[in-house]
Backbone as a chain_set.jsonl record, in Angstrom:
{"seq": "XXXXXXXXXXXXXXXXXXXXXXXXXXXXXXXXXXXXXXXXXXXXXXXXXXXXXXXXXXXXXXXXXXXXXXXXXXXXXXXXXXXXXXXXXXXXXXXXXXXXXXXXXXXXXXXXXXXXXXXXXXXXXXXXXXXXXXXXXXXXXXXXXXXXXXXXXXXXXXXXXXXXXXXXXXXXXXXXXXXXXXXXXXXXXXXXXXXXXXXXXXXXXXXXX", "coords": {"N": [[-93.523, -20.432, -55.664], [-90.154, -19.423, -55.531], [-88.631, -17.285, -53.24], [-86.309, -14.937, -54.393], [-83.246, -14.632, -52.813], [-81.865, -11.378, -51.571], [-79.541, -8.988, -52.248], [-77.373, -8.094, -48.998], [-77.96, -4.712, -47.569], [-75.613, -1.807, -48.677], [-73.207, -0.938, -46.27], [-72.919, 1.868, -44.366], [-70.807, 5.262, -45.09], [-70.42, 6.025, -42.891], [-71.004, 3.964, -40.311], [-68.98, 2.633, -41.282], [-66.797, 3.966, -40.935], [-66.818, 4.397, -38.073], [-66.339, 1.795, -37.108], [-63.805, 1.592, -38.173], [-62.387, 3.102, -36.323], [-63.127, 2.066, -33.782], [-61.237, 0.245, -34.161], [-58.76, 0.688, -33.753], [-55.267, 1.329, -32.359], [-54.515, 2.277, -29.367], [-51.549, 3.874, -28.383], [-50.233, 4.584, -25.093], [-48.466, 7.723, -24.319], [-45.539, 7.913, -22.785], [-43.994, 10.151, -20.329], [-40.286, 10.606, -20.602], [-39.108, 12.436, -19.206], [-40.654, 12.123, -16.832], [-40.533, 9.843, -15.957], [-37.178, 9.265, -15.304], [-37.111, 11.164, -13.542], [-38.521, 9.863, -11.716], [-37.734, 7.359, -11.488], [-35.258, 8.867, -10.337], [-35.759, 9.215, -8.036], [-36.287, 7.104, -6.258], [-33.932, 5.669, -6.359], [-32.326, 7.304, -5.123], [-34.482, 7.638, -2.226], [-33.124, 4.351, -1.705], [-31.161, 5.219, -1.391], [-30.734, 6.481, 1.02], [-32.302, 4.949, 2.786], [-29.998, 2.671, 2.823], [-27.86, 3.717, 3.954], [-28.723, 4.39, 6.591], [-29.741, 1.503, 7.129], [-27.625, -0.1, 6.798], [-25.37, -2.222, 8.111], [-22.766, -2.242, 7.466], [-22.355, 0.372, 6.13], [-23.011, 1.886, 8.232], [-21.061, 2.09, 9.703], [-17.99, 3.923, 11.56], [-15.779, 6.181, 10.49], [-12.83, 5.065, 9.856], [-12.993, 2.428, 10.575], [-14.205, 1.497, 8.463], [-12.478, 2.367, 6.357], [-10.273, 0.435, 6.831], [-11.614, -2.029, 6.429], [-11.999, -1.895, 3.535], [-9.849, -1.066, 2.53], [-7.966, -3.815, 3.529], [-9.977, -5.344, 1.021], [-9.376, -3.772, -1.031], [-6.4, -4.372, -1.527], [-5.108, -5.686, -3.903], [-4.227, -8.137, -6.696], [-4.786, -6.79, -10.178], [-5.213, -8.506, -12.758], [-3.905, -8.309, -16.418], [-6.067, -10.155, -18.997], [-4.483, -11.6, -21.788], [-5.325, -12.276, -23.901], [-7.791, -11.267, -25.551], [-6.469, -9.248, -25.868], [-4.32, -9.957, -27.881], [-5.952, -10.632, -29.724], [-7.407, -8.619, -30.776], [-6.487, -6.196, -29.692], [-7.632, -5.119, -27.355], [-8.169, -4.039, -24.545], [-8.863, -5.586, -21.515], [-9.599, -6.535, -17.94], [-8.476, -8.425, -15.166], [-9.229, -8.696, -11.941], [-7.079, -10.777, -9.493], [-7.787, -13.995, -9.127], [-8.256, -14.92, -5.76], [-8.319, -17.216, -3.291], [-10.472, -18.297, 0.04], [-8.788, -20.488, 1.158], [-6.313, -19.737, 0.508], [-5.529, -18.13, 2.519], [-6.249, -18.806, 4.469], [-5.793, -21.836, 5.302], [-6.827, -24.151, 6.269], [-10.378, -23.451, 5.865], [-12.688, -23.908, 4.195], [-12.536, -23.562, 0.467], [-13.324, -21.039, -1.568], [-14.309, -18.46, -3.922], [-13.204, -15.056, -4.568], [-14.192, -12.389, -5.7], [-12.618, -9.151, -5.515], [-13.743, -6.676, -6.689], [-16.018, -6.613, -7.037], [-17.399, -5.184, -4.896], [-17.602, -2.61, -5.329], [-20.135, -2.467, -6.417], [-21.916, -2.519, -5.01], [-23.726, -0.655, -3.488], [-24.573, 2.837, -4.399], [-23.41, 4.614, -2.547], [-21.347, 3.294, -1.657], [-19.651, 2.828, -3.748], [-19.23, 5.186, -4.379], [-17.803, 6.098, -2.234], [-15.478, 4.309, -2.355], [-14.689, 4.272, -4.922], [-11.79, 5.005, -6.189], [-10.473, 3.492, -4.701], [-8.969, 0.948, -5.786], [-7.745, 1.712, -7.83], [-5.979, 3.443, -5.76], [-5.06, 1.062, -4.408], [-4.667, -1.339, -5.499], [-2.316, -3.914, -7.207], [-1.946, -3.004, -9.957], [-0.974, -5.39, -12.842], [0.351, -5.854, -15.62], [1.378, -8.678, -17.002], [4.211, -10.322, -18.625], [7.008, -9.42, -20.895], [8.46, -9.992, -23.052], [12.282, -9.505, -24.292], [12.183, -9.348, -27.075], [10.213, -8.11, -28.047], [10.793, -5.178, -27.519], [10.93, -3.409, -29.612], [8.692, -3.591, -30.943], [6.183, -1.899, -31.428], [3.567, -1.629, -31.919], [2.166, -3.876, -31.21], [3.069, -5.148, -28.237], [2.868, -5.249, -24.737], [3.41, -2.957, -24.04], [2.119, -1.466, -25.191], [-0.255, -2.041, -24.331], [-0.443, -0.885, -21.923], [-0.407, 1.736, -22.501], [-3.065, 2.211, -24.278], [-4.621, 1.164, -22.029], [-3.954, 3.636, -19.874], [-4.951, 5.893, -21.352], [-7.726, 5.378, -21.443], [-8.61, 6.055, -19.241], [-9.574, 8.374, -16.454], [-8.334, 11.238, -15.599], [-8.076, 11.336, -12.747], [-8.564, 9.029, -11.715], [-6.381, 7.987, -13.044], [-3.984, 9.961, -12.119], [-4.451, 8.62, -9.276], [-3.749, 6.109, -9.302], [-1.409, 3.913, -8.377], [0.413, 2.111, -8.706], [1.437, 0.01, -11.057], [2.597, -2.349, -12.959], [4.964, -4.604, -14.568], [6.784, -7.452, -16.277], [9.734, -7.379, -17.331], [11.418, -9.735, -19.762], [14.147, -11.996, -19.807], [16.357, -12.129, -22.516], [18.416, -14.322, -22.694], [18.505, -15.426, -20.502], [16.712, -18.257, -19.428], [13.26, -17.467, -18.083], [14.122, -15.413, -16.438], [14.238, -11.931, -15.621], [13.969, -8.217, -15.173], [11.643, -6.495, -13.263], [9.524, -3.709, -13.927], [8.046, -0.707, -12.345], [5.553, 1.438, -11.299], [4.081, 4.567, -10.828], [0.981, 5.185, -12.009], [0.943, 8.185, -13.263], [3.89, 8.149, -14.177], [3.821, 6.003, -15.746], [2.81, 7.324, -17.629], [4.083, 9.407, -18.662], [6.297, 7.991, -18.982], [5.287, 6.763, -21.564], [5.009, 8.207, -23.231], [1.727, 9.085, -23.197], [-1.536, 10.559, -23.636], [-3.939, 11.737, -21.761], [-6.845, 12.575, -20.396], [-7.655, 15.999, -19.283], [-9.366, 16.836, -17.379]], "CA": [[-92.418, -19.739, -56.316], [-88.883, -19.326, -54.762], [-87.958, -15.847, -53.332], [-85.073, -14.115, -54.652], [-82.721, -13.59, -52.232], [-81.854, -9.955, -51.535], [-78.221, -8.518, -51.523], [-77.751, -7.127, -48.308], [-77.732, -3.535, -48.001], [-73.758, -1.863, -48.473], [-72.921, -0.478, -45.285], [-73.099, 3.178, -44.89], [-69.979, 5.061, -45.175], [-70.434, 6.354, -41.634], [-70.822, 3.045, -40.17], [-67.355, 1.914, -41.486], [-65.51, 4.518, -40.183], [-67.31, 4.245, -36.666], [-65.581, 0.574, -37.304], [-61.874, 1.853, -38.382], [-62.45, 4.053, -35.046], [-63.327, 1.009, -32.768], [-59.992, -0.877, -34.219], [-57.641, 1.925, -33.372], [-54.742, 1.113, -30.814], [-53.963, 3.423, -28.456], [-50.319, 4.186, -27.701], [-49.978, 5.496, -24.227], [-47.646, 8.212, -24.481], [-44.734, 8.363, -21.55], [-43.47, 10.963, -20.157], [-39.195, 10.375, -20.484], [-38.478, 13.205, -17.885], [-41.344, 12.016, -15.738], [-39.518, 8.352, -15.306], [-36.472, 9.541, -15.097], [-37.247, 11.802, -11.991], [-39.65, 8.637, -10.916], [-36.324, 6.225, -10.832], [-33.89, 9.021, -9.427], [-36.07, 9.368, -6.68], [-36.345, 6.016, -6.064], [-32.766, 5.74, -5.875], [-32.524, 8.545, -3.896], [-34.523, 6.648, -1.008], [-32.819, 3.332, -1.419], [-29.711, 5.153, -0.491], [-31.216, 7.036, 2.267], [-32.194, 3.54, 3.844], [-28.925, 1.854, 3.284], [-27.291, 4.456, 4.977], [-29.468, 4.229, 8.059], [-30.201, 0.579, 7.846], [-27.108, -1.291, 6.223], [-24.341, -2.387, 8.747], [-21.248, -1.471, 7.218], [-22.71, 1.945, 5.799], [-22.956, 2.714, 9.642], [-19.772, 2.042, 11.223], [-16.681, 4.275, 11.934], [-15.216, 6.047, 9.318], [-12.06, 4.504, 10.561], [-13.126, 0.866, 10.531], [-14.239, 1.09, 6.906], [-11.578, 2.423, 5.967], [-9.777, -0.924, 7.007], [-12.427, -3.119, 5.479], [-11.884, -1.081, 2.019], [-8.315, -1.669, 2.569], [-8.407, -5.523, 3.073], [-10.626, -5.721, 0.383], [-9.128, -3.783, -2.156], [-4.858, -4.15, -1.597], [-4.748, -7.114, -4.32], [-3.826, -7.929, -7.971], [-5.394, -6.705, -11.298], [-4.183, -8.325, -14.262], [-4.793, -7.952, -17.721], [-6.358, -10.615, -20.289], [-3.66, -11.462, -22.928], [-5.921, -12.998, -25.16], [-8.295, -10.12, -25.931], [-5.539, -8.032, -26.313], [-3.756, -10.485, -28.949], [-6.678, -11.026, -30.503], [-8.435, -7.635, -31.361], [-6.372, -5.002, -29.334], [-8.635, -4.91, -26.516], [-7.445, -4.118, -22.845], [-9.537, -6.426, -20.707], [-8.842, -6.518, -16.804], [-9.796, -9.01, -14.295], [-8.856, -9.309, -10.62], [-6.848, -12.316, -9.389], [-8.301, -15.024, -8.154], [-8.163, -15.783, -4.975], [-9.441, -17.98, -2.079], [-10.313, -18.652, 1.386], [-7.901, -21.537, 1.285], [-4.926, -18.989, 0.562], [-5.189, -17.161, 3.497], [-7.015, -20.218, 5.877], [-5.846, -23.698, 4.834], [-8.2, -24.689, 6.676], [-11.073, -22.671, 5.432], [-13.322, -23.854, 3.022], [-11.976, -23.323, -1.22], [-14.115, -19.792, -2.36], [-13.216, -17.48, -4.911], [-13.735, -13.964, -4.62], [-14.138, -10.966, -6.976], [-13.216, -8.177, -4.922], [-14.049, -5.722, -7.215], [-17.808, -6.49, -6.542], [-17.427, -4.475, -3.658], [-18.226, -1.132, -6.107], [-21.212, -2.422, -7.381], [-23.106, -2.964, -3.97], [-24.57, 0.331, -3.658], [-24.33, 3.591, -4.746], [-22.802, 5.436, -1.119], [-20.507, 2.536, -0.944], [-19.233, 3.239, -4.766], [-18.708, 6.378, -3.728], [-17.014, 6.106, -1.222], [-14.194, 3.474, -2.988], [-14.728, 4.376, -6.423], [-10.442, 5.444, -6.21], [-9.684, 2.857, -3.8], [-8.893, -0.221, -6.593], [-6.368, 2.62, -8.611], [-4.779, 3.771, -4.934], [-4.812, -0.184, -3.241], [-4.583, -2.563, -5.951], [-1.554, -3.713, -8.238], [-2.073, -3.289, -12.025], [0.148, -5.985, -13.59], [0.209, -5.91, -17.665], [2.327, -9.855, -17.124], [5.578, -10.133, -19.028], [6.9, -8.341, -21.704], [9.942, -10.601, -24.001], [13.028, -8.064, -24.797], [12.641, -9.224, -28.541], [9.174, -7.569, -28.552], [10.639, -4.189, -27.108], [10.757, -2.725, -30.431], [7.788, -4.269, -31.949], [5.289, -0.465, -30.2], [2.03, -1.815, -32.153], [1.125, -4.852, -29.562], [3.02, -5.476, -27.188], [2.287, -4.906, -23.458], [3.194, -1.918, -23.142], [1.202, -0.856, -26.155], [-1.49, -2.412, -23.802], [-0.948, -0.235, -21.156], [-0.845, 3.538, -23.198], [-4.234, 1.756, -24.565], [-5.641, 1.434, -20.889], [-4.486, 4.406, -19.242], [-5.911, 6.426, -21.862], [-9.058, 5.435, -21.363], [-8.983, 5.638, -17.703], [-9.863, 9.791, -16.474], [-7.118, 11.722, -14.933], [-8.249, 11.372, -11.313], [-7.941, 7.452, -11.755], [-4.093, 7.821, -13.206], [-3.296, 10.487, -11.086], [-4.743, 7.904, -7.782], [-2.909, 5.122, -9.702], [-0.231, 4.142, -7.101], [1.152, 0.584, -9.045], [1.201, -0.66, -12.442], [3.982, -2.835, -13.094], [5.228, -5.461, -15.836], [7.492, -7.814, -15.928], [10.978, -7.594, -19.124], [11.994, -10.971, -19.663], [15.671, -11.738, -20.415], [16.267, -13.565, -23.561], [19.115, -14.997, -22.27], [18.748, -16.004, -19.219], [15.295, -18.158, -19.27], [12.093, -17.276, -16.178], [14.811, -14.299, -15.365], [13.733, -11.01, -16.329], [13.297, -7.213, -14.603], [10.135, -6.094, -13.267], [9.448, -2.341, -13.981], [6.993, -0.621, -11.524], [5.764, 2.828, -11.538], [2.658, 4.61, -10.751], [0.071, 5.933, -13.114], [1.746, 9.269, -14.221], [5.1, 7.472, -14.475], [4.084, 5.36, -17.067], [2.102, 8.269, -18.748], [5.458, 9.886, -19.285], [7.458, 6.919, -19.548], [4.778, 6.352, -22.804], [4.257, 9.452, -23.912], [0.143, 8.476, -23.035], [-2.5, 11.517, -23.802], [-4.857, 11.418, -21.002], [-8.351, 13.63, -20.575], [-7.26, 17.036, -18.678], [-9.949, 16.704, -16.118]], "C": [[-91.401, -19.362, -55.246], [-88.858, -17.832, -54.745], [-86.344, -15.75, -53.743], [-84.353, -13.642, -53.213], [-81.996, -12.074, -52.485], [-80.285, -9.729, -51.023], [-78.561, -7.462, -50.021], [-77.123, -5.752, -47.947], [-76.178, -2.964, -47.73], [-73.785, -0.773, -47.149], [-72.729, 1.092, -45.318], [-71.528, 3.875, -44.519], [-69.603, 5.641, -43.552], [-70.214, 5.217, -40.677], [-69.331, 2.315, -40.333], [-66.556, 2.594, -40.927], [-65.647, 4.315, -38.662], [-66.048, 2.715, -36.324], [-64.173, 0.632, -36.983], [-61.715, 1.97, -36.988], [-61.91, 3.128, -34.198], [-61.724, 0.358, -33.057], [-58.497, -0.253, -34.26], [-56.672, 1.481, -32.41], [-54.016, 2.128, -30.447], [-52.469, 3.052, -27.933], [-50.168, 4.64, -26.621], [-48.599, 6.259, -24.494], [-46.843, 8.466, -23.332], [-43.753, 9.367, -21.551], [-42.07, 10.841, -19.601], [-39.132, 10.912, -19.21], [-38.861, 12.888, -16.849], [-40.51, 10.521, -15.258], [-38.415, 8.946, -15.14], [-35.897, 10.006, -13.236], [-37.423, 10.78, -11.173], [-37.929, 7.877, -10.375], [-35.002, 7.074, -10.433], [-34.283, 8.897, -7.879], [-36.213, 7.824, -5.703], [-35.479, 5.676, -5.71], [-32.435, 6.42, -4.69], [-32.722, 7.829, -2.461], [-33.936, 5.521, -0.893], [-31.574, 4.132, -1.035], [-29.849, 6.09, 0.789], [-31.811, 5.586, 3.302], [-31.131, 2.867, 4.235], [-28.228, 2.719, 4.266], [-27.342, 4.71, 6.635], [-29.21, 2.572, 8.16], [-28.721, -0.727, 7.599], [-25.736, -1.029, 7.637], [-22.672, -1.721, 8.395], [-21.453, 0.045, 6.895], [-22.454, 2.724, 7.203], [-21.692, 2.58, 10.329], [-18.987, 3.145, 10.567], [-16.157, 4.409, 10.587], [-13.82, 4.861, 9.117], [-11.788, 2.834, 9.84], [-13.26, 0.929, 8.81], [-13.683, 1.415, 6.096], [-10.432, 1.273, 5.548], [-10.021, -1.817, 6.174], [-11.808, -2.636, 4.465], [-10.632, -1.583, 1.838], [-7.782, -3.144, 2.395], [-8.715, -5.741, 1.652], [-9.57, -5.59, -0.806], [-7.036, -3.554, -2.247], [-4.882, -5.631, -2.134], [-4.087, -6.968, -5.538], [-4.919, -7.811, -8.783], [-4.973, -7.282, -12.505], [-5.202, -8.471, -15.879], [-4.919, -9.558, -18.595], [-5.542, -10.828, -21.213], [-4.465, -11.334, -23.616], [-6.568, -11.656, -25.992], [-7.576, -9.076, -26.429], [-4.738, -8.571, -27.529], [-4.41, -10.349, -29.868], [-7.101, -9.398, -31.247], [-7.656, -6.146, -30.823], [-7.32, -4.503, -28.036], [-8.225, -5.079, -24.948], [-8.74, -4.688, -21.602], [-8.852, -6.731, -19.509], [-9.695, -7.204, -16.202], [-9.044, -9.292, -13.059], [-8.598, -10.693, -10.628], [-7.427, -12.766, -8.363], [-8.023, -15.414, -7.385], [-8.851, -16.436, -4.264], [-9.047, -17.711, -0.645], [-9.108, -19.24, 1.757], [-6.26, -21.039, 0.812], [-4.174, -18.655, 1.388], [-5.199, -18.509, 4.871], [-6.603, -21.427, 5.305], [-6.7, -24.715, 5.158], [-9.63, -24.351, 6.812], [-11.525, -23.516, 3.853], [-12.712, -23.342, 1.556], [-13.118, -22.342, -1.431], [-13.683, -18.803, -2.629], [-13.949, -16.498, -4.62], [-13.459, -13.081, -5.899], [-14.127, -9.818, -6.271], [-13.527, -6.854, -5.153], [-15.683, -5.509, -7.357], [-18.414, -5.787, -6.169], [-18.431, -2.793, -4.782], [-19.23, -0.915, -6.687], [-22.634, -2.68, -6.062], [-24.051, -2.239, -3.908], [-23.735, 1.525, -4.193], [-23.101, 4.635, -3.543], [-21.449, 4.651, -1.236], [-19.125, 3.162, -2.437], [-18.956, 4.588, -4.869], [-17.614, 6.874, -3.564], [-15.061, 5.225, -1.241], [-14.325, 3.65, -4.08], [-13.051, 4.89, -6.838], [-10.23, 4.477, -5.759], [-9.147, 1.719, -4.825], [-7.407, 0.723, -7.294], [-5.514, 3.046, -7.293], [-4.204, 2.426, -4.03], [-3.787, -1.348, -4.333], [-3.257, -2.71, -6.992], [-1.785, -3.907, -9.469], [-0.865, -4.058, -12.121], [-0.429, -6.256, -15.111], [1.547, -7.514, -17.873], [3.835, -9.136, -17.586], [5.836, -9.688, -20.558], [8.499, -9.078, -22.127], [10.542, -9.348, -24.568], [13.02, -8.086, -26.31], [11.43, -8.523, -28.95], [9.093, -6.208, -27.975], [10.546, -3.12, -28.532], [9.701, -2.864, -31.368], [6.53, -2.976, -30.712], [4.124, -1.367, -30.85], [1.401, -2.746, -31.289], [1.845, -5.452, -28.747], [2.737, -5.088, -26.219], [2.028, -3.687, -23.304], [2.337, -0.812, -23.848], [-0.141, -0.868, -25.422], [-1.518, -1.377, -22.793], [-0.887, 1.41, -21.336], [-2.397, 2.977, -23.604], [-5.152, 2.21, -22.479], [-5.807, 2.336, -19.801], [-5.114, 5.933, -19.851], [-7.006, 6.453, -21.969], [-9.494, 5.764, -19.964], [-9.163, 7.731, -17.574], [-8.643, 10.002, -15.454], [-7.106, 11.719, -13.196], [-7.852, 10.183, -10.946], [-6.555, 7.214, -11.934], [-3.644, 8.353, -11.795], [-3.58, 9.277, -9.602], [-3.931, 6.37, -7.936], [-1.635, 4.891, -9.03], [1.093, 2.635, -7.996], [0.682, 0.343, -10.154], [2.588, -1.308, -12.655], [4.084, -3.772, -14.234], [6.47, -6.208, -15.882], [8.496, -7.867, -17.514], [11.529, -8.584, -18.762], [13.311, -11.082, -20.056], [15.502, -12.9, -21.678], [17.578, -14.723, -23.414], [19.706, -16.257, -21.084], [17.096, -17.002, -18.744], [14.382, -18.43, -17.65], [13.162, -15.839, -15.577], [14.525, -12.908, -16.611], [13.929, -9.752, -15.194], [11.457, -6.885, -14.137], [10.043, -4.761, -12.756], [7.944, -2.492, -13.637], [6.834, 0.809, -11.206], [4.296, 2.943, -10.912], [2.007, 4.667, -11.952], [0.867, 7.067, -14.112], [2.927, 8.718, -14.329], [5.127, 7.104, -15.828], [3.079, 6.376, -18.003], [2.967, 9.587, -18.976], [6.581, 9.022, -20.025], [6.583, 6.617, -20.945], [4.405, 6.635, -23.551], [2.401, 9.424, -24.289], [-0.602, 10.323, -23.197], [-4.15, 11.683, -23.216], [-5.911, 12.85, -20.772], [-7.103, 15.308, -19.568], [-8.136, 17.261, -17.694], [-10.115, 15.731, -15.786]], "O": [[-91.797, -19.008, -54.136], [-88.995, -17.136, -55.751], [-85.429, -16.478, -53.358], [-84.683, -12.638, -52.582], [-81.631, -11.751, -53.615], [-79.816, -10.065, -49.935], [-79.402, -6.579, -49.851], [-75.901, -5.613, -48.004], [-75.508, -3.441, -46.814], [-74.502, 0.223, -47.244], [-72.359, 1.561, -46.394], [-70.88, 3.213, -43.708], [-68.433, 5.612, -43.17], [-69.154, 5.35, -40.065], [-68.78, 1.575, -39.518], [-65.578, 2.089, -40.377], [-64.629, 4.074, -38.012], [-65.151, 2.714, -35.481], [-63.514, 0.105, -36.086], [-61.038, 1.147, -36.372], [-60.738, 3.102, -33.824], [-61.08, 0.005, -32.069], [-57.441, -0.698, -34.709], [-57.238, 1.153, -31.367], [-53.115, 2.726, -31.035], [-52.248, 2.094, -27.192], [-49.717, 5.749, -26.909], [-47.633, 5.587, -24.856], [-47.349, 9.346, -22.635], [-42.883, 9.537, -22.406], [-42.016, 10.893, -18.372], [-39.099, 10.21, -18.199], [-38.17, 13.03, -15.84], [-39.971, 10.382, -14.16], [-38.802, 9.693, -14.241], [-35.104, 9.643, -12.367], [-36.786, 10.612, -10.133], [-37.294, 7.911, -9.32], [-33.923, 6.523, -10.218], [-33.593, 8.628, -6.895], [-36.209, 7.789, -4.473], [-35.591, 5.174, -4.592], [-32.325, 6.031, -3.528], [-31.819, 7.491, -1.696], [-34.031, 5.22, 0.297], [-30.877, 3.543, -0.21], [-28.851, 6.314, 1.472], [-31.582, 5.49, 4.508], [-30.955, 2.448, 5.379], [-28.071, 2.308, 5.415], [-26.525, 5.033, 7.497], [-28.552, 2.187, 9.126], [-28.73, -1.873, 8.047], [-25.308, 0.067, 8.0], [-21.849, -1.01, 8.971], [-20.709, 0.878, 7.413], [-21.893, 3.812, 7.335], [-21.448, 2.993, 11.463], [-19.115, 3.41, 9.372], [-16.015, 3.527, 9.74], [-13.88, 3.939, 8.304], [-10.965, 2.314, 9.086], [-12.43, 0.418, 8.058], [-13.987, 1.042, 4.963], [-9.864, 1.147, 4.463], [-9.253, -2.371, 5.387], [-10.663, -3.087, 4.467], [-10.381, -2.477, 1.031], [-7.278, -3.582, 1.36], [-7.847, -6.292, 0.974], [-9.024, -6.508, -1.418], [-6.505, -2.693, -2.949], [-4.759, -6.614, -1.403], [-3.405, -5.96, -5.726], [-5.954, -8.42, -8.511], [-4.367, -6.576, -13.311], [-6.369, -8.625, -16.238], [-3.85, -10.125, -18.825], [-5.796, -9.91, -21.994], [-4.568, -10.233, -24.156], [-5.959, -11.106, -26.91], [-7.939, -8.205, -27.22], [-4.405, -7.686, -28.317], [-3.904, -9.992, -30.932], [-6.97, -9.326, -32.469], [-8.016, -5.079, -31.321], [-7.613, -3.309, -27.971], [-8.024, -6.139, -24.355], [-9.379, -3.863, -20.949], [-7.696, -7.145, -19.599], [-10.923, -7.134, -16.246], [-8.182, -10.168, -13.133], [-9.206, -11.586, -11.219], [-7.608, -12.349, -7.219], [-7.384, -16.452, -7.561], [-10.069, -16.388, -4.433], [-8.024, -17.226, -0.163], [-8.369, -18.684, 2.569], [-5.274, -21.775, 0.778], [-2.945, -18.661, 1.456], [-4.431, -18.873, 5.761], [-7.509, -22.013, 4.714], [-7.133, -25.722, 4.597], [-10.225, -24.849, 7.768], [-10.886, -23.647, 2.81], [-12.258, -22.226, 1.808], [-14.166, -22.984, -1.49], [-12.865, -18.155, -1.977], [-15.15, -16.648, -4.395], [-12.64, -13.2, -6.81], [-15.195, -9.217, -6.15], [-13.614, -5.985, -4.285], [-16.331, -4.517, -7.69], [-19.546, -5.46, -6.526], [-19.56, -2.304, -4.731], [-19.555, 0.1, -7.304], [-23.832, -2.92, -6.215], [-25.185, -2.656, -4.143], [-22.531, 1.427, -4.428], [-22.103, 5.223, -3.959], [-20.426, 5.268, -0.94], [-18.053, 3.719, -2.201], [-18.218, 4.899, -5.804], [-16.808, 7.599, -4.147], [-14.03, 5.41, -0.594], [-13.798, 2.648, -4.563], [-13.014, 5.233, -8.02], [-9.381, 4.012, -6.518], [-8.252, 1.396, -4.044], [-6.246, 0.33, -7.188], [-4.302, 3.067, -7.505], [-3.281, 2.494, -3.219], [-2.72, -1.92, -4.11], [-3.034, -1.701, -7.661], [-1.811, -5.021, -9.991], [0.187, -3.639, -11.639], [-1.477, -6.782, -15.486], [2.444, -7.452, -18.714], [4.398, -8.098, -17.238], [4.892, -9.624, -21.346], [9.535, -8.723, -21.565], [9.933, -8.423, -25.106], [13.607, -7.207, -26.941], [11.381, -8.233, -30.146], [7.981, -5.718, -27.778], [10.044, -2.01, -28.352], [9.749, -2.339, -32.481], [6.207, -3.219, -29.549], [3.63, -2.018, -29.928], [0.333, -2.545, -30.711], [1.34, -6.501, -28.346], [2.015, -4.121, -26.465], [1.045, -3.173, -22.769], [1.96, 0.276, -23.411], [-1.029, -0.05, -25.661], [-2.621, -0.845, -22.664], [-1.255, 2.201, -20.467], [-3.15, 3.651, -22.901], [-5.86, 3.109, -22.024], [-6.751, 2.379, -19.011], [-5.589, 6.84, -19.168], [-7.551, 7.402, -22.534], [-10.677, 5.725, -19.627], [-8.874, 8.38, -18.579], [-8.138, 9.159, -14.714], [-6.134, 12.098, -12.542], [-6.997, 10.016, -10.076], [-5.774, 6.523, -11.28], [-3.199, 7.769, -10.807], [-2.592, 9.224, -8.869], [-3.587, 5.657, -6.994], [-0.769, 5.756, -9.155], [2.284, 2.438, -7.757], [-0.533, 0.442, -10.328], [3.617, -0.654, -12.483], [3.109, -3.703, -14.983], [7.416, -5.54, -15.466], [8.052, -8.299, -18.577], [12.123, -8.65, -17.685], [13.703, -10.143, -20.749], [14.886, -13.96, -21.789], [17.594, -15.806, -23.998], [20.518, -17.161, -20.886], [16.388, -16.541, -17.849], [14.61, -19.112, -16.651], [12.981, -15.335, -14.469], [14.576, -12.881, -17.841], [14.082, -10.246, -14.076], [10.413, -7.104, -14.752], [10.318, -4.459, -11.595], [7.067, -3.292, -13.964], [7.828, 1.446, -10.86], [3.538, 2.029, -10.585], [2.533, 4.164, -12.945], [1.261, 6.922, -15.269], [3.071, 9.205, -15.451], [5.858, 7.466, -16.751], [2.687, 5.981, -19.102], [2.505, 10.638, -19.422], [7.321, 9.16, -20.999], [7.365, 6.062, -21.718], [3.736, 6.105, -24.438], [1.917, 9.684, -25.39], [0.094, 11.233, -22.746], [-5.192, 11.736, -23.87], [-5.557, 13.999, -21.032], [-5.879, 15.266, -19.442], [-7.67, 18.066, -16.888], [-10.626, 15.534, -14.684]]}, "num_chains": 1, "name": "protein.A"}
């Protein structure tokens, strides 16, 4: 005779939870403030090394003054497109090269606005120098679009020195633009002011600190 198999017995309800238990995943919980501290301090020493160990960090106030200077007495100009397109003040250093200065020098483009992103001491230390070295140009500016305030140029530049903080205007040494003649064509004015100039000349509403 065949046995009957036998259901087997239902698990007890202790047993199952022991189970749930086991299949639990643990979240470690981190402590925000504790990273925070972790990566200022961290910072912290990397700019306590560069300072000691990086070459230019160490020289002569003097000299790097110079460098800084070099670097940053160039042009800024603005993006039309972005600004046609959407209203959007987009700025990008002009391009230049080796082969500007050296003709006989190797063709390589620089960005010398790089410079502010090397380290923290250095950013510092030039974080003004681009608003007191460099020339803002907002291009040219047709006299049939002087009454048209919603986009043209100069709409572009109440747009960008409103966003900029009053230490940046005020260090703002050059912004310029060029008024085209409609008469006369490629011949035009080119109006050139500092920062607060054109944040009178545009009736602009800039931070108070």
């Amino acid at each position: 005779m065949v046995a009957r198999k036998q259901a087997a017995p239902p698990l007890s309800s202790s047993s199952s939870a022991e189970e749930k238990e086991t299949c639990q995943i643990v979240t470690p919980r981190f402590n925000t403030q504790k990273l925070l501290l972790h990566e200022r301090a961290r910072l912290n020493k990397i700019t306590e090394i560069n300072a000691v160990q990086s070459p230019l960090l160490r020289l002569p106030a003097e000299i790097k003054t110079m460098i800084y200077t070099y670097v940053f007495d160039e042009v800024v100009q603005i993006n039309k497109y972005p600004w046609f397109l959407n209203y959007h003040v987009s700025l990008r250093p002009r391009q230049f090269s080796d082969y500007d200065r050296y003709p006989s020098s190797t063709y390589c483009e620089h960005n010398f606005l790089s410079l502010l992103h090397v380290s923290r001491q250095i950013h510092q230390e030039t974080a003004l120098l681009p608003y007191k070295l460099a020339t803002f140009n907002f291009d040219t500016l047709p006299t049939e679009e002087l009454e048209d305030d919603e986009d043209n140029m100069f709409s572009a530049i109440r747009v960008f020195l409103e966003k900029r903080t009053r230490k940046q205007v005020e260090a703002l040494a050059k912004l310029e633009i060029y008024i085209l003649n409609d008469h006369v064509p490629n011949i035009g004015e080119l109006e050139s002011g500092t920062g607060m100039y054109w944040v009178t000349e545009l009736n602009c509403e800039i931070s108070p600190a």
